[in-house]
C-alpha positions as CSV (number, residue, x, y, z in Angstrom):
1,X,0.0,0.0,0.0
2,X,2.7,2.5,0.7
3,X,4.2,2.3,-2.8
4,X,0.8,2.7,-3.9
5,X,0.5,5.9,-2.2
6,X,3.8,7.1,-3.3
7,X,3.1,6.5,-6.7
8,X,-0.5,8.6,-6.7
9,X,-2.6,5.2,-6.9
10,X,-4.2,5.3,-3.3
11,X,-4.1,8.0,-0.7
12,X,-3.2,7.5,3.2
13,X,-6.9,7.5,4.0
14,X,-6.6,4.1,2.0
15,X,-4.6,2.5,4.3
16,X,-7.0,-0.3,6.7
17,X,-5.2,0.6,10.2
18,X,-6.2,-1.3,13.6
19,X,-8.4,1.0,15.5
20,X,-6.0,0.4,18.3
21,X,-3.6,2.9,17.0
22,X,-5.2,4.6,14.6
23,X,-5.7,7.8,15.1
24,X,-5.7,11.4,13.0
25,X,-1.9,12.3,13.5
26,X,-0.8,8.5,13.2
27,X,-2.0,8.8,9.7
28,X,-0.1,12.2,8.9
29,X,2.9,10.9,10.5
30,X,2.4,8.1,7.4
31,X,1.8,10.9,4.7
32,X,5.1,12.9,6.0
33,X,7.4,9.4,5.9
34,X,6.2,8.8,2.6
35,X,6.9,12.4,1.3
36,X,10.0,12.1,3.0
37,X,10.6,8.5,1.1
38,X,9.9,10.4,-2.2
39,X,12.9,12.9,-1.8
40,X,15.5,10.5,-0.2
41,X,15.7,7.1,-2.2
42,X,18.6,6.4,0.6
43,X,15.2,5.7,3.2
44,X,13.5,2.2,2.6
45,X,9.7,2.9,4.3
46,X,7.9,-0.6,5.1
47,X,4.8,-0.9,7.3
48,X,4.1,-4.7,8.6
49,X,1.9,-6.4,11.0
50,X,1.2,-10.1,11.0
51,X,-2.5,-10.3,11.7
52,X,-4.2,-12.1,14.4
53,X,-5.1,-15.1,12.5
54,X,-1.3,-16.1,12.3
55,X,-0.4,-19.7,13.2
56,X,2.8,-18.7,14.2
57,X,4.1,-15.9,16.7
58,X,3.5,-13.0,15.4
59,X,6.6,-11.0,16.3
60,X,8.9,-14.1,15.1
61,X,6.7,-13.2,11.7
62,X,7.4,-9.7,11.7
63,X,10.8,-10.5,11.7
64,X,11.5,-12.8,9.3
65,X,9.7,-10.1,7.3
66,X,11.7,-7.7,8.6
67,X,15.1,-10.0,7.8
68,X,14.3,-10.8,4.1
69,X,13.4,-6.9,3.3
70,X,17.0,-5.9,4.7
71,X,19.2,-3.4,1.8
72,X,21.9,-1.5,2.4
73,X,19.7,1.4,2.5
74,X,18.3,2.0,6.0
75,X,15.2,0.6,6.8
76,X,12.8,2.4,8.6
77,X,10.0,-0.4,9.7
78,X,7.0,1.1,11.3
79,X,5.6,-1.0,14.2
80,X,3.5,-0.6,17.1
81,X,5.6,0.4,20.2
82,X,5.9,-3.2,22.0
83,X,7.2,-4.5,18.9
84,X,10.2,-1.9,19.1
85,X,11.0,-3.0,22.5
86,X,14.8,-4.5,22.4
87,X,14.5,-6.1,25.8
88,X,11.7,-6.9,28.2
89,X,12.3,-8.5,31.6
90,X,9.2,-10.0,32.3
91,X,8.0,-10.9,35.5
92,X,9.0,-14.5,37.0
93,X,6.0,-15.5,38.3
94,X,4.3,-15.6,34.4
95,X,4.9,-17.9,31.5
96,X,8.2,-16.8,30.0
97,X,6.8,-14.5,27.0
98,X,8.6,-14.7,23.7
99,X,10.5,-11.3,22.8
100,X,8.8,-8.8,20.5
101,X,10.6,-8.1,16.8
102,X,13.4,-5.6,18.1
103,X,14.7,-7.8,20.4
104,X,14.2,-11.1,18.3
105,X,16.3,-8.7,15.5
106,X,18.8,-7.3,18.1
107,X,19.6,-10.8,19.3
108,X,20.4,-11.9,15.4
109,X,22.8,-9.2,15.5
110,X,21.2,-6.6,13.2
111,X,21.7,-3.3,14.0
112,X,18.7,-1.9,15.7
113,X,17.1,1.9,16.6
114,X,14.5,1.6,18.7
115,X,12.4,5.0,19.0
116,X,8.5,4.2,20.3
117,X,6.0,6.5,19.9
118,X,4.0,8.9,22.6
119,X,1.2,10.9,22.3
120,X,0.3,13.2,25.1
121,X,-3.0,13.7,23.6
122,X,-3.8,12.2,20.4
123,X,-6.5,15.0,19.2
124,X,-3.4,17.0,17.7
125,X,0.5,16.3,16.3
126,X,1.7,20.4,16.3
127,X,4.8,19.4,18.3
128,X,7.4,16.5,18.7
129,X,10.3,15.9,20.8
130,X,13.2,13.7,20.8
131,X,13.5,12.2,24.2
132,X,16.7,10.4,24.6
133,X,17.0,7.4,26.0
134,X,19.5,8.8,29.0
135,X,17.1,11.5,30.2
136,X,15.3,10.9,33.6
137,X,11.9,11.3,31.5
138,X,12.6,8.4,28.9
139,X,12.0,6.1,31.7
140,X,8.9,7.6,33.0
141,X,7.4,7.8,29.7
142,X,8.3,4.5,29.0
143,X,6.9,2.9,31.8
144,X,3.5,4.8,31.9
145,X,2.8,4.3,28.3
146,X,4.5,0.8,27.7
147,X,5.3,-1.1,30.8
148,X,2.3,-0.4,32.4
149,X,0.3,-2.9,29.7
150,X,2.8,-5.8,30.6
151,X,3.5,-7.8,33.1
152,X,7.3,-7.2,33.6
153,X,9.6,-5.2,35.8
154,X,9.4,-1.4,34.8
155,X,12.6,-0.6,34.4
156,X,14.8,2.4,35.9
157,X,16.8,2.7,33.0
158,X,15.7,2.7,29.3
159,X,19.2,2.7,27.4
160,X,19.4,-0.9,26.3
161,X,15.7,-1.1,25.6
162,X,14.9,2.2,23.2
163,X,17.5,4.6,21.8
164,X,14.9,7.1,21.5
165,X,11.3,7.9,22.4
166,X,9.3,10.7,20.1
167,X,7.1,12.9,22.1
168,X,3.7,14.1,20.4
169,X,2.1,17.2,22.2
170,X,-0.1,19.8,21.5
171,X,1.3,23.5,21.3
């Protein structure tokens, strides 16, 4: 669908999105990458996600998608923010959960940016940040809006789990 798009045959609006994340600035962010993709043939855009009906696990799907699309040209993959987690240290008392696609990809010794998504209110997109993943906020973030939906240790330090976390607010 996104090559459609950049070649004028289908429009963002096109694009069947989850509910889950959709949302109004979710879908701009696509239109900008794409534009972006159009003036820099260095960036490879691809957008993935295995369905619910796989057979498989899904995150072991996305990347083996993920491995046979790799270039030399950077690849930005767009995937929902669990997926970009590189490491998750889940609580002992559960079932040992299998990793999500960064870390699945990090562990085959691909080189892996990690930079999850946060929007403090997802009526508007006027203003991003780059939080690194060393500032005393990356953590908090991270834990509110990731860790909280899992059951595993929120952790103090972010560094070896993101690189980067992008910050949506209204101005």
């Amino acid at each position: 669908m996104l090559d459609e798009i950049k070649q004028g045959k289908a429009t963002v609006a096109d694009i069947e999105i989850t509910s889950v994340i959709d949302h109004p600035p979710f879908r701009v962010l696509l239109k900008d990458l794409i534009e972006m993709q159009n003036h820099h043939d260095c960036l490879k855009l691809i957008a993935i996600d295995a369905g619910l009906e796989l057979k498989t696990n899904r995150d072991e799907w996305m990347a083996i998608q993920l491995t046979d699309k790799v270039s030399q040209a950077p690849l930005l993959a767009l995937l929902g923010n669990l997926h970009t987690l590189k490491k998750v240290d889940w609580n002992p008392a559960i079932i040992k959960k299998e990793p999500y696609v960064a870390e699945i990809l990090a562990a085959r010794g691909f080189n892996i940016k990690s930079y999850p998504q946060v929007w403090r209110d997802r009526a508007c997109n006027s203003k991003t940040r780059l939080i690194s993943a060393d500032e005393p906020d990356a953590s908090k973030l991270l834990n509110t809006n990731l860790f909280a939906l899992l059951n595993a240790s929120k952790p103090e330090t972010v560094t070896d789990i993101i690189d980067d976390i992008v910050l949506w607010e209204c101005s």
